[in-house]
N, C-alpha and C positions, 0 to 999 in steps of 0.2 A: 504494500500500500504506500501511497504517496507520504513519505512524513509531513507534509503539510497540509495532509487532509488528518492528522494521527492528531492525541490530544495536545495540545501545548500550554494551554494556561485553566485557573479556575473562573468558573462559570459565574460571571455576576451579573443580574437582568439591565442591573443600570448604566452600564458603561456602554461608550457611545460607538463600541465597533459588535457590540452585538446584534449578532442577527437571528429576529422572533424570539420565541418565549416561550419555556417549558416551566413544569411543576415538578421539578428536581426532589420536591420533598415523597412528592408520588411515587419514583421509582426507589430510592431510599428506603422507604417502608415497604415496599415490595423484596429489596433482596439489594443488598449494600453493593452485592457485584455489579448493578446496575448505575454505579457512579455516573454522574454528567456530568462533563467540563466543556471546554469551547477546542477549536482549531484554529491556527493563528489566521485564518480568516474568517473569525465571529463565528462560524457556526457549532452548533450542537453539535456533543459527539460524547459518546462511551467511551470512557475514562481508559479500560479495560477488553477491548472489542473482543480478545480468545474469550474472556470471565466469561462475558454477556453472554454469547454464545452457547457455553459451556453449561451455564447454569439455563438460559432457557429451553435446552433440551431435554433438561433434566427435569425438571420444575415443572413442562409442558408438553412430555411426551406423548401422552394421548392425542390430546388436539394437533400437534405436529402430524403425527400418525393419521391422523383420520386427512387432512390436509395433501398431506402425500395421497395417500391413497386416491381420493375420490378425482385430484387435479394428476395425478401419476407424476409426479416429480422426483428426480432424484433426493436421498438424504439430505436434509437441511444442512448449507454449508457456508464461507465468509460470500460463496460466488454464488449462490440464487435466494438467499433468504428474500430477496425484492419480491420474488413470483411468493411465496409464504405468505408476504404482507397484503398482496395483493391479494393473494384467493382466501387468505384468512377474512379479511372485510366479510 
């Protein structure tokens, strides 16, 4: 992955090179490995991209499963979890 799309600094809403707005305290209480900071170009981004990963295979193996299954997709991976988010919708 590009190190400038990778994390670079912590995530604060009010500083003036951020871009949009999350509720960092949501994924936090969801499961820590879901850390959110920024990329040195404002945007959102997991802290920890393998953790995130790791933990929501783990965490959400059914619904991943049925996802696969019904859209036939390869294993949730860093390279199609987009088609996941999409057919999860």
């Amino acid at each position: 992955m590009n190190s400038n799309l990778k994390y670079y600094k912590i995530y604060i809403s009010s500083e003036s090179n951020i871009k949009g707005y999350v509720y960092i305290n949501i994924f936090g209480k969801i499961n820590i490995d879901f850390d959110i900071e920024t990329n040195k170009y404002g945007y959102v981004v997991f802290k920890k991209t393998t953790k995130v990963l790791r933990t929501l295979k783990k965490n959400y193996s059914k619904g991943i499963k049925l996802i696969q299954k019904e859209f036939n997709l390869l294993p949730l991976n860093n390279f199609n979890f987009r088609e996941y988010k999409t057919y999860g919708w």
